[in-house]
N, C-alpha and C positions, 0 to 999 in steps of 0.2 A: 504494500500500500504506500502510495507518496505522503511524504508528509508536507510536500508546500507543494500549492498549486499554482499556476501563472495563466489569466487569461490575458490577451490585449484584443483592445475593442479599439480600433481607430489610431490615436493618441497616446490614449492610456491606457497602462499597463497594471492589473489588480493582484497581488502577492498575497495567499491566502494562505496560511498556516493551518494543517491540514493533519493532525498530529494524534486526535483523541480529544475527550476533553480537558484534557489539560495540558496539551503541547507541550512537554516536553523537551528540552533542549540536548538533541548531541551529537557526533559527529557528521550521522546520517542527515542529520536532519542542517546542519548549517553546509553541508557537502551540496545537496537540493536547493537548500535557499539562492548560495553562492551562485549555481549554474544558472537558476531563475533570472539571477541578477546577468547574469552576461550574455544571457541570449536578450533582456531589453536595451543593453547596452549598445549590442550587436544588431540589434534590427533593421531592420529596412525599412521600418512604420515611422521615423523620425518621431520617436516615442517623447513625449512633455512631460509627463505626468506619471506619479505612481501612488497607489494606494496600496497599503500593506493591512490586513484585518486576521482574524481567524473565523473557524467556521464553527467555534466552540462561543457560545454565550457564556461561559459561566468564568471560563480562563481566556486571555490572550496568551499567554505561557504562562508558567510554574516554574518556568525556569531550567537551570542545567538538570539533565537525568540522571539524578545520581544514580538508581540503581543500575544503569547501565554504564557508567563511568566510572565507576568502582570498580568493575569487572577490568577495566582497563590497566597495563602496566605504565610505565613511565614514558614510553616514544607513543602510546596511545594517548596520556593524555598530553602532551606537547604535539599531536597533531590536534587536538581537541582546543589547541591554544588559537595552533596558527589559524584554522581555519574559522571559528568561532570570532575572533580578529577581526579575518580579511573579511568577514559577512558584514560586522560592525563598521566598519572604515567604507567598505563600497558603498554601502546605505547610506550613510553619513557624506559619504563624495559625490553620492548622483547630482551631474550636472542640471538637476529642473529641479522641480516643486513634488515632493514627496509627505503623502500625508499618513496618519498610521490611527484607522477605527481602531477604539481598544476595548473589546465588549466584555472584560471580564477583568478577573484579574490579572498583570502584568508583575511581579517581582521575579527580583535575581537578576538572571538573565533575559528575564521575559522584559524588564523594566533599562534592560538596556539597548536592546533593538529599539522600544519604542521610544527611545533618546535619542536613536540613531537617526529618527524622521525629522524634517522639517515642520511639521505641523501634527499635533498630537490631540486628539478627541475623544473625550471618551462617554461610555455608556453610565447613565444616570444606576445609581445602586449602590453598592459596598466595597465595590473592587479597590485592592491593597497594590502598591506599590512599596518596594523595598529593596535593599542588595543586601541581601539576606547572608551572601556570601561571607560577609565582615562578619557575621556573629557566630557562622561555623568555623570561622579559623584559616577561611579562604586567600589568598591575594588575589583583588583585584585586577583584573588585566589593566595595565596601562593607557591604551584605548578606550577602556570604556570610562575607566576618571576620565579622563580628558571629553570625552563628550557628556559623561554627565557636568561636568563642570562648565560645560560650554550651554548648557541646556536648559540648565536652573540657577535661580538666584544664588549669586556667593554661600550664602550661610545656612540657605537651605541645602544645597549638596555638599556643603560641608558636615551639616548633620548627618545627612542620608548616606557618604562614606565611612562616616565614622562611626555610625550605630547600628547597623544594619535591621532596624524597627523598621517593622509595617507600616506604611503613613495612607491616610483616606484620602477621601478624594477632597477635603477643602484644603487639606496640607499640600495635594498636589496641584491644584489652581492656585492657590498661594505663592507655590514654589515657580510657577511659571512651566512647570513639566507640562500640567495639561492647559489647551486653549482653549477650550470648551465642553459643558457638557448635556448631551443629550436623551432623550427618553433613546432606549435600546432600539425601539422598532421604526426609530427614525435616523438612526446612526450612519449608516450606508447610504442612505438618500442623503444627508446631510454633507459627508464627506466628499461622496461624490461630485456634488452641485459644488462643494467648495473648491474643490479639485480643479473642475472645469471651468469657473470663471477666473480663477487664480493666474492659469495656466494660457489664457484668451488672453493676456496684456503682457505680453512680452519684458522682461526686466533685466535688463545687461548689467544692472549693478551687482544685484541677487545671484546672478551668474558668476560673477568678479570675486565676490565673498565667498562664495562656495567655493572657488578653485583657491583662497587665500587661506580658507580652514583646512582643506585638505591637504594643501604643502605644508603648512605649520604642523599637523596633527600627523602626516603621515614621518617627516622630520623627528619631531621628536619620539616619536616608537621607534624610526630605526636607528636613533642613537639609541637607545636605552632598551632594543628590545632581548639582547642573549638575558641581560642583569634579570627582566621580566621575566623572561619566561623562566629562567632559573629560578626567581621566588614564588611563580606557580606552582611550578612542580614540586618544588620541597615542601612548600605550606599543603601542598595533597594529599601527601603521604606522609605528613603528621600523625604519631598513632593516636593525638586529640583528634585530632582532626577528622580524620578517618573514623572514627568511634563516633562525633558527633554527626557527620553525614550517615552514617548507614542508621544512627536514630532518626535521623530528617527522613529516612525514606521509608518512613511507616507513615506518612501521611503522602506516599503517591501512590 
């Protein structure tokens, strides 16, 4: 079964996380995302536009899989780094307007894809955001501070690095993560129509800024990416660590 889906209708390009209900994050599934990403890249439709959503109401992701990431040795999860990375950085570098329906919950990993979009939305209800990762013991990839930093206010993602708490949704309109929020059963119409008028007026500057984030962001990852990924991999195989994910994964 895929777990990210890609249609494009015209323009626009729609990335559906396709995972179960709780999407899931791991190799397999940023390996899918990745290709989604290069075949709109790649197109021939001179694609503007992308929406990123899932097909689950209740999760946008849950984030990394531990139980399946645990099964992994140490070149398994440093491919789990790079590729999980470069999924973060392309999303983040699409040269147009990229928007991300969030109809559930979104932490961990899940709340960093959707840091990865330009425009963030989400469904009216209880959905938790967090980087959950900090309280298991995790190191944060590099990449994704730097976009959640870029994403949210100062001292809100200075919290949200350093506590890894669940925060609601007025903590995250607060924080500026999300732009708006919608009844569920209008989220998709909603995104979409913003998608589409956004992407009707042309913006050379919004262009300009996006190729100035991406060299700065992609710059300083590859200074500092061996030191990274080095303290990935050892904070994974922490025997805390290790002991406190496989307790996280009684609740997937």
């Amino acid at each position: 079964m895929a777990l990210v889906d890609l249609k494009m209708t015209g323009d626009i390009s729609v990335i559906t996380l396709t995972g179960g209900v709780t999407n899931p994050i791991n190799t397999q599934t940023c390996t899918e995302f990745l290709s989604k990403l290069d075949i709109i890249c790649n197109s021939e439709n001179n694609i503007k536009g992308l929406k990123l959503t899932s097909a689950s109401t209740k999760f946008f992701s849950i984030g990394f899989d531990l139980p399946r990431l645990l099964e992994c040795d140490e070149d398994g999860i440093g491919e789990f780094y790079e590729v999980f990375n470069d999924v973060c950085i392309k999303l983040y570098s699409l040269p147009f307007h990229s928007v991300c329906a969030i109809t559930g919950h979104y932490v961990a990993g899940g709340s960093i894809i959707a840091a990865s979009t330009d425009h963030r939305f989400l469904a009216e209800g209880k959905a938790k955001a967090g980087i959950t990762a900090v309280k298991l013991g995790i190191h944060v990839p590099l990449p994704a501070q730097l976009i959640i930093r870029a994403r949210l206010r100062c001292e809100f993602a200075d919290e949200m690095l350093r506590t890894g708490d669940f925060y609601d949704v007025p903590w995250a309109q607060d924080a500026g993560f999300i732009d708006d929020i919608r009844p569920q059963e209008d989220l998709q119409e909603y995104s979409d129509n913003f998608l589409t008028e956004i992407i009707s007026k042309p913006d050379e500057k919004f262009v300009q800024a996006k190729m100035t984030q991406e060299k700065l962001l992609k710059k300083e990852y590859l200074e500092n990416k061996t030191k990274d990924k080095k303290g990935f991999i050892t904070s994974w195989f922490q025997p805390e660590v290790q002991a406190a994910m496989k307790e996280a994964t009684k609740k997937f």
